[in-house]
N, CA, C and O of each residue as an XYZ file, in Angstrom:
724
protein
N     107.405    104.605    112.852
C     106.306    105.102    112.038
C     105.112    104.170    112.228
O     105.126    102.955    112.031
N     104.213    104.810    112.585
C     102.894    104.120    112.871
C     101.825    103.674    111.886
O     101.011    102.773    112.089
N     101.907    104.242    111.054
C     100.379    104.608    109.636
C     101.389    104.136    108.327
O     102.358    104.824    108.007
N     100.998    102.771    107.565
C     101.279    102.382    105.805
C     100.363    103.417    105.593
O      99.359    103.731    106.231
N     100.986    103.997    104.373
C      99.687    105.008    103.454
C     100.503    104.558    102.387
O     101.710    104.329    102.317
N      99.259    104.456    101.297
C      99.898    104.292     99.547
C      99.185    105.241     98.998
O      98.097    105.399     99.554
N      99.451    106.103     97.888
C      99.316    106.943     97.021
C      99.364    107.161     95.820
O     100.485    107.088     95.317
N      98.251    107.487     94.961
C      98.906    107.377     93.343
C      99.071    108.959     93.124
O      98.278    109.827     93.490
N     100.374    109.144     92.394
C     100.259    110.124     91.688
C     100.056    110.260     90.335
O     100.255    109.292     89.601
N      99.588    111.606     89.774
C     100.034    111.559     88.181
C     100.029    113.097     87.183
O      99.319    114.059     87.479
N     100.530    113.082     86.540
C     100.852    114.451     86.025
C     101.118    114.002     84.050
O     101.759    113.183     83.392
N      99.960    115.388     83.754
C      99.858    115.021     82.290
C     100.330    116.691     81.352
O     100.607    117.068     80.213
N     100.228    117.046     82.251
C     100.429    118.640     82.085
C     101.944    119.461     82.242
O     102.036    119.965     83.361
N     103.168    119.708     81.356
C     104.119    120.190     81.638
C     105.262    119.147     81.602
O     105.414    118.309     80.714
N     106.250    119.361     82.982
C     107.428    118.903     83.044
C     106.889    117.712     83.829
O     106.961    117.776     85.056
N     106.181    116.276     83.071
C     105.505    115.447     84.159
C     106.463    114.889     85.248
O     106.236    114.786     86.454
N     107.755    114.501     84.457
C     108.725    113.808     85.508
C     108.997    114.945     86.637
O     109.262    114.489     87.749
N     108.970    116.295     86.516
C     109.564    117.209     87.401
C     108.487    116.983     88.435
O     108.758    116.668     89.594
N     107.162    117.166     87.950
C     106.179    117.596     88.832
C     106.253    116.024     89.394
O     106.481    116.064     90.603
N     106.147    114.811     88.963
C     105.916    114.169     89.950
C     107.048    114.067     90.946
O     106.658    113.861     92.096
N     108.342    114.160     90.786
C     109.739    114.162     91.612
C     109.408    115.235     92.356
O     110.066    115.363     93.388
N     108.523    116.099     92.121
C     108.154    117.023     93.491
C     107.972    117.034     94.366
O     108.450    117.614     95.342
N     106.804    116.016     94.115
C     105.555    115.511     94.611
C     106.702    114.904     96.017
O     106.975    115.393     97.114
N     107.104    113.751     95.377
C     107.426    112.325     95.999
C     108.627    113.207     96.679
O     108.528    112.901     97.867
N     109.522    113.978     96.582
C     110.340    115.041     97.450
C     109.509    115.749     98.732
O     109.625    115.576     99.946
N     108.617    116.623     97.941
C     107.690    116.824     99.379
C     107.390    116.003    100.096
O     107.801    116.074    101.255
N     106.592    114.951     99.703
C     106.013    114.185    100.684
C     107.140    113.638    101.529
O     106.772    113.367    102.672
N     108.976    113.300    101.162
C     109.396    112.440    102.183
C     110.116    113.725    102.889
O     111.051    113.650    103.687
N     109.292    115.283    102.287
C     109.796    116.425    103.502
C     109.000    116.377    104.604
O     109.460    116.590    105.726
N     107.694    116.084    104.380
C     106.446    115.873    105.594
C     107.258    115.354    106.969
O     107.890    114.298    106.971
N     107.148    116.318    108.245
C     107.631    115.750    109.146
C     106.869    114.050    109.692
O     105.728    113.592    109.634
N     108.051    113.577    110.151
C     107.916    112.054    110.745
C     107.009    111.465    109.740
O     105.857    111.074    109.928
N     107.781    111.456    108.506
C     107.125    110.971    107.229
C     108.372    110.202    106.210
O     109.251    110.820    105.609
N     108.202    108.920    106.208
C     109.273    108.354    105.154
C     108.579    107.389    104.144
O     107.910    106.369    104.311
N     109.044    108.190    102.853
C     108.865    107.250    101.709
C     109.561    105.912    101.318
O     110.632    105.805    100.720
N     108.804    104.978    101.738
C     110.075    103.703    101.232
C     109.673    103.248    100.125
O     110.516    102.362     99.978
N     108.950    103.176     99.133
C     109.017    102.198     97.991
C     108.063    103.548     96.794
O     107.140    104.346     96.954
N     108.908    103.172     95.732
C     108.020    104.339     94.197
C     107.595    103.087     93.175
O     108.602    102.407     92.983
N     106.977    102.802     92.789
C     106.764    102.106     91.757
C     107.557    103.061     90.778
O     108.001    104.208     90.732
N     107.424    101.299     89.623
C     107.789    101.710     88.209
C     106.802    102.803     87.763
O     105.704    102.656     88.299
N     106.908    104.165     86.690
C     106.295    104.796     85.922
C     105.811    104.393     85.112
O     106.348    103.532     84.415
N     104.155    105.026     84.799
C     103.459    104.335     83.227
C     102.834    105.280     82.961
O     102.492    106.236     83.656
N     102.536    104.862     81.163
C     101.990    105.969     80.392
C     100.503    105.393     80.412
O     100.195    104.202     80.417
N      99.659    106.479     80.420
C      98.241    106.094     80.487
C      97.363    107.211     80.056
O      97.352    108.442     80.023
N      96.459    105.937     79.668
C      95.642    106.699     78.547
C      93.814    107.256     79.428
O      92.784    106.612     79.628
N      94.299    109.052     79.796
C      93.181    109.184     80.079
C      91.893    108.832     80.439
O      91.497    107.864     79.791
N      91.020    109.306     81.312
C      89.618    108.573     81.674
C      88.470    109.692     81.374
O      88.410    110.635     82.164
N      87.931    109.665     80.729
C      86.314    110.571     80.966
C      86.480    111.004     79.336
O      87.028    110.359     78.442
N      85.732    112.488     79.255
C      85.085    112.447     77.918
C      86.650    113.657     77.302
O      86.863    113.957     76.128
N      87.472    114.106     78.503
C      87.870    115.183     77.959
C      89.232    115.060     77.250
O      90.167    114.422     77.734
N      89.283    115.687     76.114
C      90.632    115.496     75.402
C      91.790    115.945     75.714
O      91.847    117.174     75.665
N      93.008    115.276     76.104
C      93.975    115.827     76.969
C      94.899    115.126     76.616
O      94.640    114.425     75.637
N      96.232    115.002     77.173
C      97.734    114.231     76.703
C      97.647    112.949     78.244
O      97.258    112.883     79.410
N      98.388    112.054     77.060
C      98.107    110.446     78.378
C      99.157    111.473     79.642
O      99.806    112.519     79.636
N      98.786    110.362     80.626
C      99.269    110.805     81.891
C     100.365    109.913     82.458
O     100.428    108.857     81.830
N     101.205    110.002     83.402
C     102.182    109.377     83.832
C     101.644    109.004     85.285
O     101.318    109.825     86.141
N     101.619    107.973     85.378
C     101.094    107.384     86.914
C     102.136    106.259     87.711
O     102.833    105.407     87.159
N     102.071    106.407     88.502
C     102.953    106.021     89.452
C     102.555    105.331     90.940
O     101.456    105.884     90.903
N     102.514    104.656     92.114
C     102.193    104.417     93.218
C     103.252    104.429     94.628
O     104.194    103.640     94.704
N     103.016    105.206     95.463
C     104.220    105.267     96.445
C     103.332    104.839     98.041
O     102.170    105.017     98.404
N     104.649    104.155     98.758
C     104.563    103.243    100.097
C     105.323    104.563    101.009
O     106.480    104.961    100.872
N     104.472    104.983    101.783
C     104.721    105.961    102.922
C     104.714    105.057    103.894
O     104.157    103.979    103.682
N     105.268    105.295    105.019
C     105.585    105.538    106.713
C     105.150    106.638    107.412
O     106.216    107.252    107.455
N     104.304    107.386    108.034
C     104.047    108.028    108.871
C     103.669    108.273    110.235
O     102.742    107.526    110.549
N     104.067    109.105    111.252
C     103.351    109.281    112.271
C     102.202    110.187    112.270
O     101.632    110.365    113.347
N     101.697    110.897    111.029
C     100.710    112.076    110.944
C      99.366    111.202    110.833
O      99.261    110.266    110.041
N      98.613    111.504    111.486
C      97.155    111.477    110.929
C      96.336    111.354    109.796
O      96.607    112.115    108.868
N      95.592    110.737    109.681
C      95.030    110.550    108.154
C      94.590    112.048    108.027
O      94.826    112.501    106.907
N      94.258    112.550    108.525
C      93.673    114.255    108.341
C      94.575    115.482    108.228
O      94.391    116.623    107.804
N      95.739    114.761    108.823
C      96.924    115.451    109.070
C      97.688    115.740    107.515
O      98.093    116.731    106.906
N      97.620    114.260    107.277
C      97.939    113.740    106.305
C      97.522    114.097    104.257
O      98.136    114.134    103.191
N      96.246    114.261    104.727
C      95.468    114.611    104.014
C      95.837    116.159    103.382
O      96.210    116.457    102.247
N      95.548    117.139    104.733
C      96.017    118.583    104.389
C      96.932    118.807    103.661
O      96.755    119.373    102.582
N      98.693    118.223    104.288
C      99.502    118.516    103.583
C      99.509    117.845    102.596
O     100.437    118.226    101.882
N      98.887    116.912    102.087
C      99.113    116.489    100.425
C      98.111    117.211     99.734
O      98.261    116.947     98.541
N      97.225    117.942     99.878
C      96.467    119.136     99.706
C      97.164    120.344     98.820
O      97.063    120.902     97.727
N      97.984    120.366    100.104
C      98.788    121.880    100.227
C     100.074    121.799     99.331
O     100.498    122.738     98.658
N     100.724    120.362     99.427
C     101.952    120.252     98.508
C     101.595    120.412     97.369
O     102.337    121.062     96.633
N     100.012    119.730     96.710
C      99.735    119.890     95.082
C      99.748    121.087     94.850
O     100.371    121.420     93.841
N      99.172    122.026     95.562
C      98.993    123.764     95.608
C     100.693    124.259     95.159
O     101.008    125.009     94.235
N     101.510    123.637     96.043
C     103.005    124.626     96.442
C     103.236    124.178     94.925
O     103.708    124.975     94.115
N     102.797    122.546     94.483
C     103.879    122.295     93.399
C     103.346    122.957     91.689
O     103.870    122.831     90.582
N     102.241    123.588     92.091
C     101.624    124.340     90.874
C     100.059    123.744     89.976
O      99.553    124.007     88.885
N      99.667    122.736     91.257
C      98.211    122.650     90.708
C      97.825    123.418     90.167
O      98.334    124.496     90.477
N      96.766    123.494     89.073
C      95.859    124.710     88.965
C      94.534    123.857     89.019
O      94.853    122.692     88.781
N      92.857    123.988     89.285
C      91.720    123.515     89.437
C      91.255    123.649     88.168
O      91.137    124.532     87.319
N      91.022    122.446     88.315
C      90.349    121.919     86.403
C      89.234    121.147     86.785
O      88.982    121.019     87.984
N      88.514    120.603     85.900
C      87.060    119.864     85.490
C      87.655    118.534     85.800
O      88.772    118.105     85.509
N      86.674    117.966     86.453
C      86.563    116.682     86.756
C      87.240    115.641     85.676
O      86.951    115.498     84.488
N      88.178    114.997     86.420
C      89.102    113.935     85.299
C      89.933    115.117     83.942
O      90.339    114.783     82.829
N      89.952    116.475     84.569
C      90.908    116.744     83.357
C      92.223    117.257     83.683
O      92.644    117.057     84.822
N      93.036    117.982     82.723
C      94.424    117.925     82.546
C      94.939    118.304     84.202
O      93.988    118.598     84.926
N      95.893    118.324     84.675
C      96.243    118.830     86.102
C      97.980    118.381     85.353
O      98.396    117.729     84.395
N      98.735    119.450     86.832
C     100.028    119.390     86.692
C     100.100    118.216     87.451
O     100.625    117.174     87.060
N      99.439    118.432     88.803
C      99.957    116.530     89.628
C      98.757    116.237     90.345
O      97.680    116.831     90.404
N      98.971    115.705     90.615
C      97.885    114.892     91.402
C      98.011    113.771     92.230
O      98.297    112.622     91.894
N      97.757    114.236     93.405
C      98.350    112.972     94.524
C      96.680    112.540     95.497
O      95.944    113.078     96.325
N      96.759    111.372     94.797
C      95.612    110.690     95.543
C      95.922    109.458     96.637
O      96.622    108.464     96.442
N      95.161    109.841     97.888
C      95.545    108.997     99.464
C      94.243    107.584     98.728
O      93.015    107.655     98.757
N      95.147    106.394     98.118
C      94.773    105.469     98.134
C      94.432    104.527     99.479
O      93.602    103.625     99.363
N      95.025    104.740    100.609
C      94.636    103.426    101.286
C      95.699    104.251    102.435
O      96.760    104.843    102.237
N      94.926    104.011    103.683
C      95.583    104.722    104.815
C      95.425    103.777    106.322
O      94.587    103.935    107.209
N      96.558    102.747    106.244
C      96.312    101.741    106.890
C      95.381    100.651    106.431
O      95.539    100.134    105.325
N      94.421    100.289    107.241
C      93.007     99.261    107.119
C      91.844    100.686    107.381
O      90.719    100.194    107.470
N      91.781    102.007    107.505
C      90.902    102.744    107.741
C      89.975    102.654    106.701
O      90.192    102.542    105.495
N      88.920    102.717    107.302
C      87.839    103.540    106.254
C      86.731    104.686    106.412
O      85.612    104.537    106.903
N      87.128    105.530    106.037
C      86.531    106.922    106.172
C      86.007    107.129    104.772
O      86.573    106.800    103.729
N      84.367    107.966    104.968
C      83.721    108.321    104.100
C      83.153    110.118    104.420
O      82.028    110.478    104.764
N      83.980    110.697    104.245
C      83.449    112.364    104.600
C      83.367    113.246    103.493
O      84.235    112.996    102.657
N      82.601    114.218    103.192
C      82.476    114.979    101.962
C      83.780    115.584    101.314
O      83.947    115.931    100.145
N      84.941    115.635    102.711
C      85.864    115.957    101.749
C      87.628    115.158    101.362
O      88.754    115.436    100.948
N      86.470    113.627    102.050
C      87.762    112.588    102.041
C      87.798    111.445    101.805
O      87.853    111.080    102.979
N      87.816    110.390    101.161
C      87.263    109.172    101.383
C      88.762    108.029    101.376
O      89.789    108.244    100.732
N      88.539    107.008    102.139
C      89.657    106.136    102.535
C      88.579    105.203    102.419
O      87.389    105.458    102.607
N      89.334    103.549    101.930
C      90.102    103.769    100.658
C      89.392    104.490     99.570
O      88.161    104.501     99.553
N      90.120    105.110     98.635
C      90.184    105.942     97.324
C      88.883    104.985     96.903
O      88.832    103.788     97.186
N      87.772    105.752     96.133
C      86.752    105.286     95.502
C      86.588    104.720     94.176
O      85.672    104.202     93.536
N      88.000    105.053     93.969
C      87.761    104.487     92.195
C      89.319    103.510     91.801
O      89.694    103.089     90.707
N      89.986    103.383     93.200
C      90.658    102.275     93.332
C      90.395    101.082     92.102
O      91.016    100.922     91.051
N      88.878    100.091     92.828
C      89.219     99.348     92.078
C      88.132     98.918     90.147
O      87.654     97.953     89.551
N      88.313    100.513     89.972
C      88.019    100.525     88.840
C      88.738    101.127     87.466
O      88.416    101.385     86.306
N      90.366    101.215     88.652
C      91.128    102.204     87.288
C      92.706    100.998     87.570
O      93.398    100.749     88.558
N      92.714    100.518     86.105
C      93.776    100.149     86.025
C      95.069    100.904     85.987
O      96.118    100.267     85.886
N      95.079    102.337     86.066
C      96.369    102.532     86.172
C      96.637    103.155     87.485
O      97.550    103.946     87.724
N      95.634    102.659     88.413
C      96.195    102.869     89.849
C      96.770    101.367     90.061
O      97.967    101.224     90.309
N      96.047    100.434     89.979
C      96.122     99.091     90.550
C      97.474     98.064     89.639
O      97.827     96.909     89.874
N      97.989     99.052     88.555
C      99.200     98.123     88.063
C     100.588     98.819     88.823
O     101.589     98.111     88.715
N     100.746     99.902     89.455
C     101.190    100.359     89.715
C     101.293    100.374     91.516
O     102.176    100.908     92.188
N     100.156     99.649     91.978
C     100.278     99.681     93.455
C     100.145     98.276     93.640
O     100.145     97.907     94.814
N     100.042     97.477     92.832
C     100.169     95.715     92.902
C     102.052     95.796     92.739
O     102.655     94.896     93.323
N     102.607     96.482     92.235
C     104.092     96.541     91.964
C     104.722     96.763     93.698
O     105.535     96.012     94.237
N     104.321     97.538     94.094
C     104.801     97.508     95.655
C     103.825     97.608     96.798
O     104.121     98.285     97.782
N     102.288     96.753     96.689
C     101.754     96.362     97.693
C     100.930     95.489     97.325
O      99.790     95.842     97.628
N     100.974     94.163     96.630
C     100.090     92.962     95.931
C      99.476     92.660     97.089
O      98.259     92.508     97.202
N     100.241     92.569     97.926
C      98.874     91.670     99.032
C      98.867     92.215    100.259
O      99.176     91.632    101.299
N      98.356     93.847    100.094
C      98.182     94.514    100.710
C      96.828     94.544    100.933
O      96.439     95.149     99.934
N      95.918     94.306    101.543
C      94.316     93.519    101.693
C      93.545     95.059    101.938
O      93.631     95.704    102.983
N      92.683     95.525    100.561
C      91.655     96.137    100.629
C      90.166     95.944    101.721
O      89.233     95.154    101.866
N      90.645     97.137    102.281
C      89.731     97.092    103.193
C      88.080     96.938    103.079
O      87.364     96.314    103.862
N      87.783     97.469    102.223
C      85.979     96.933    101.705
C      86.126     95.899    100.893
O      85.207     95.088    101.007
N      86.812     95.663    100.234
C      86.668     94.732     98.866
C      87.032     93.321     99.943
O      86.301     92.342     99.790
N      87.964     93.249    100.834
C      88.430     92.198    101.219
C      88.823     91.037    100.043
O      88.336     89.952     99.722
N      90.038     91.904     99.547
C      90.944     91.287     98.340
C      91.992     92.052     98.437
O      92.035     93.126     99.037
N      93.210     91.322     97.626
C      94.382     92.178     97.678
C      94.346     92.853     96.740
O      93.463     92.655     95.905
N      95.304     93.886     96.563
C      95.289     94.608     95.345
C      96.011     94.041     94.264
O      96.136     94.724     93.248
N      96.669     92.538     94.329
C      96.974     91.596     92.893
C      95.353     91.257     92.697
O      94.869     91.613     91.623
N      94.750     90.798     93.361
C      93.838     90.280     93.241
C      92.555     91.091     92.255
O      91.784     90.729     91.366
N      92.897     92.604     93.122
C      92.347     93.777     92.067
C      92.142     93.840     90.934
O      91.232     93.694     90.118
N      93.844     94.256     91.053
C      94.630     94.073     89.714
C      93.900     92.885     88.393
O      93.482     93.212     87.282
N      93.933     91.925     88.808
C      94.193     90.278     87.953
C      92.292     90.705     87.742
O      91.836     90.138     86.749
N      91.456     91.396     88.355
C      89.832     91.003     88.001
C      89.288     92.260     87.124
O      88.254     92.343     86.461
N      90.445     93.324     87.366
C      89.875     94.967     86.413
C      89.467     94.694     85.328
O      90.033     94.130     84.392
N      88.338     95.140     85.439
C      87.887     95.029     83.642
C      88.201     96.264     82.937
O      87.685     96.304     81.820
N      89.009     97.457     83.309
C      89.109     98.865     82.915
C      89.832     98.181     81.822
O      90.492     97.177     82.092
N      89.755     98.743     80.314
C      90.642     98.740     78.982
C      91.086    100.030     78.665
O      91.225    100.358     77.486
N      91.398    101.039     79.881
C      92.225    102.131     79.583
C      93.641    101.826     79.277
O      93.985    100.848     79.941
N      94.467    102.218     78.632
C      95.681    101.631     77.843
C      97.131    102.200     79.432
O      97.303    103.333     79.880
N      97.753    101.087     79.784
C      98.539    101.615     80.994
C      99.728    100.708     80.439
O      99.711     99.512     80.147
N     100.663    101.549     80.386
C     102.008    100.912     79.348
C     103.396    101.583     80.712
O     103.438    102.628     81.361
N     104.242    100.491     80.655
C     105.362    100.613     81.447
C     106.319    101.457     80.580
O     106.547    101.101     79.423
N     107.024    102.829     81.225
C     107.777    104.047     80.604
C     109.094    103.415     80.922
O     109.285    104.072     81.944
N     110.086    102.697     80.846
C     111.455    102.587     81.525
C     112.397    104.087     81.131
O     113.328    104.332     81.898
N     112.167    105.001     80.032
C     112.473    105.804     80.423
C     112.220    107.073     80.900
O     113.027    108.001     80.952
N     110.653    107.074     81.371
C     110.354    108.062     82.748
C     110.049    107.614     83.801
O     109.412    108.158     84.703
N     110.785    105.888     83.716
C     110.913    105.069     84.879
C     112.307    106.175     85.787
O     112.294    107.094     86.606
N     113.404    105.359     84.998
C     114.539    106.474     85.001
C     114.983    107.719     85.524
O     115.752    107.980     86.449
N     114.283    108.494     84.672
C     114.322    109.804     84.969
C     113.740    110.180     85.891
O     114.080    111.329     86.172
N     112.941    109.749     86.589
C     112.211    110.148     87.740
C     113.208    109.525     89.005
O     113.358    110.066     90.101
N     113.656    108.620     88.684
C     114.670    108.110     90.399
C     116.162    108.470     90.178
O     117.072    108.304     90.991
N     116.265    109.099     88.680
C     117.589    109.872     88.837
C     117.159    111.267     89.979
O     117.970    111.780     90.751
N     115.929    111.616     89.856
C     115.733    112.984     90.589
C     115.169    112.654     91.582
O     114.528    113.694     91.737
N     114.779    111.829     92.677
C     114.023    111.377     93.482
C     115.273    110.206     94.405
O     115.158    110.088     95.625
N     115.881    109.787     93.987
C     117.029    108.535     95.059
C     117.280    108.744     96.448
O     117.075    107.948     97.365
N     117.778    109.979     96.509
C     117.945    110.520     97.890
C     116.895    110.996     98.664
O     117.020    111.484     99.787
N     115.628    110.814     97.914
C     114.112    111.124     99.177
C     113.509    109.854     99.649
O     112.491    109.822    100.341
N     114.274    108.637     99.191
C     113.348    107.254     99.183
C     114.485    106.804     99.986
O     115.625    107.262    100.067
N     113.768    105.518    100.727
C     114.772    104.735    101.666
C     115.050    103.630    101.149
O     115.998    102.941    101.525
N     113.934    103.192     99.842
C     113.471    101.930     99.268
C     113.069    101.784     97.854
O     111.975    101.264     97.640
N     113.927    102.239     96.678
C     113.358    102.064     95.634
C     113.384    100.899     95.145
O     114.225    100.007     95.264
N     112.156    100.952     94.428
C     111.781     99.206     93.964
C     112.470     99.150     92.448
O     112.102     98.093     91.933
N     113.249     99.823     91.630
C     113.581     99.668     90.929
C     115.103     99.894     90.939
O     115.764     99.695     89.919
């Protein structure tokens, strides 16, 4: 496998543990695609103005031979299969899988950006991807993502779930090569 990709997911809407065990199932269906590491699960407390239920966020360590574009589509297409529906900016969604960091690339296109743009302003991406990539070296920032992590000034509330830690790698064990928990 040629291409590290990390990813946050998160799902606030429904069966969250189902939809994200979807997620992280599809993705290690993606041909010449292996998931090795899930972070721990956390509860988190929404971003923007709209009123909604906290969200469950998570960070996962891919292996791939696909293309960042390649790459891109089908995590597109999996949110679609797994029952996205299109909502308002920062609101409720069933899942949501965002391409945090795709190698050392950096791409800026209208309908893609590497690394993720709001990386390092949301603590509940960066407690969750410091768990299985701390000194994994951000490509613009030229810092690691502990380093991220340890300087966020975000006071959105991001709390460790141990039991939709759980429940999510009771349904997910056999798609990972590498769980960190």
């Amino acid at each position: 496998m040629k291409h590290s990709v990390y990813l946050g997911l998160g799902s606030n809407l429904g069966d969250r543990i189902e939809f994200l065990a979807a997620a992280i199932r599809g993705i290690a269906d993606f041909e010449m695609t292996v998931v090795d590491a899930v972070s721990n699960v956390y509860q988190t407390e929404p971003v923007g103005d709209v009123l909604q239920n906290e969200f469950l966020n998570l960070a996962i360590s891919v292996q791939t031979d696909l293309s960042h574009q390649q790459f891109h589509q089908k995590m597109k297409w999996l949110e679609k299969e797994i029952g996205r529906t299109e909502s308002e900016r920062w609101g409720p969604r069933e899942i949501d899988i965002d391409l945090l960091l795709f190698d050392s690339l950096i791409v800026n296109t209208d309908d893609l950006r590497i690394p993720h743009g709001e990386i390092v302003q949301r603590k509940f991406v960066l407690q969750p991807l410091s768990e299985i990539a701390p000194n994994k070296l951000h490509p613009i920032e030229q810092k690691t993502i502990e380093e991220l992590h340890n300087e966020t000034t975000d006071s959105h509330g991001v709390t460790y779930s141990e039991l939709h830690t759980s429940q999510l790698f009771a349904l997910i064990n056999d798609s990972i090569t590498n769980p960190t928990v």
